[in-house]
C-alpha positions in Angstrom: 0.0 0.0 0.0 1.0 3.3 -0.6 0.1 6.4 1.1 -0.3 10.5 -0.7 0.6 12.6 1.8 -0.3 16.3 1.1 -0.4 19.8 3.6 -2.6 22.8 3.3 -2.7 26.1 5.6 -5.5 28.2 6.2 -6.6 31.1 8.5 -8.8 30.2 11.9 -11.6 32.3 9.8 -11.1 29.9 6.9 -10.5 26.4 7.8 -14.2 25.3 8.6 -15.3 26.7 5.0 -12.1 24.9 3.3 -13.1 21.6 5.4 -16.7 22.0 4.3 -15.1 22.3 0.1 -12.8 19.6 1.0 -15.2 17.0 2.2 -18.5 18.1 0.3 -16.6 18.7 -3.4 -13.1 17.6 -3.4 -13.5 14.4 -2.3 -16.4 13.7 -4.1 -14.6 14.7 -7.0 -11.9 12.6 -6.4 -14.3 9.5 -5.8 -16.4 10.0 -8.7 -13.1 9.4 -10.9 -13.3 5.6 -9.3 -9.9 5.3 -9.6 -8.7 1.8 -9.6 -6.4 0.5 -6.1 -8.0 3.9 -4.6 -8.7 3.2 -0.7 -9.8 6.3 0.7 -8.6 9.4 2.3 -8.1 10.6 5.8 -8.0 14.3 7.1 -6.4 15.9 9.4 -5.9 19.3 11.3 -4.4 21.3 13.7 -4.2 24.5 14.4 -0.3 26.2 14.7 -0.1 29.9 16.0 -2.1 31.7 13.4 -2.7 29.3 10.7 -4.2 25.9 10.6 -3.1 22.8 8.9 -5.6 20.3 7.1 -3.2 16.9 6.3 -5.0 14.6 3.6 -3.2 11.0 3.8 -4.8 9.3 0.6 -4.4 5.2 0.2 -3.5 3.3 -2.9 -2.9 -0.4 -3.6 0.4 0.6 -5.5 2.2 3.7 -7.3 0.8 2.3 -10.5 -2.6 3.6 -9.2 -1.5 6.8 -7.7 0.2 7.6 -11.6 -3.4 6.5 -13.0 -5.0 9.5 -10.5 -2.2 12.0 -11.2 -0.2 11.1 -14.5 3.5 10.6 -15.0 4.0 13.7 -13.1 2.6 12.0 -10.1 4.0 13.7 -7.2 2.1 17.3 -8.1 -0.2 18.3 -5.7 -4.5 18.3 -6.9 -5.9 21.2 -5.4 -8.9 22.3 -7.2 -9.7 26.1 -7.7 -12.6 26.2 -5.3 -10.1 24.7 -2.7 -7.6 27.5 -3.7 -10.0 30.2 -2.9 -9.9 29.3 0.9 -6.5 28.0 1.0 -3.9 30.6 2.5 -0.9 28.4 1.1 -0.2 24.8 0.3 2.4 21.9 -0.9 3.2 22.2 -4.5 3.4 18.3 -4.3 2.8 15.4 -2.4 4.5 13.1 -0.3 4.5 9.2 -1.3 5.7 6.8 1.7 5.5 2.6 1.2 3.2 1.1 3.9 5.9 -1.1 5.3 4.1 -2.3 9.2 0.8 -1.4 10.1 -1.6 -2.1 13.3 -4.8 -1.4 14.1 -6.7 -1.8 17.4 -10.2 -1.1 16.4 
């Protein structure tokens, strides 16, 4: 498995409205494409001094299915224009890490 590992920063004032895009359109989007090996997605966020920082951690069966989502240029971040509007800054690509030991306690 591999995990996408991308960051995004927002202002205190923005980061409910750029959750709210995030999980009503851009995951949607992202899910309508039914992407084959595509797991699912996790968010994540914290809030550091005047900013806060949204995390998505998105699971793929393999590399070949993350290239399939993204193209040969597969590291490039996907952040749509209506996630842009609320988005004080971001990671121009993404992070790509080989699931190597996982556990899970339910």
């Amino acid at each position: 498995m591999i995990k996408r590992i991308w960051h995004g920063w927002t202002t205190p004032e923005n980061a409910d409205a750029y959750f709210r895009v995030l999980t009503s359109e851009v995951i949607p989007g992202i899910e309508a494409k039914a992407i084959p090996g595509y797991l699912g997605i996790e968010v994540l966020r914290r809030e550091v001094e005047d900013e806060v920082e949204l995390v998505t951690i998105m699971s793929f069966q393999s590399l070949d299915n993350i290239i399939a989502f993204q193209g040969p240029d597969y590291e490039r971040c996907y952040v749509p224009d209506v996630a842009k509007k609320v988005l004080k800054r971001w990671d121009l690509t993404s992070q790509h890490y080989e699931v190597k030991h996982a556990r899970s306690y339910g």
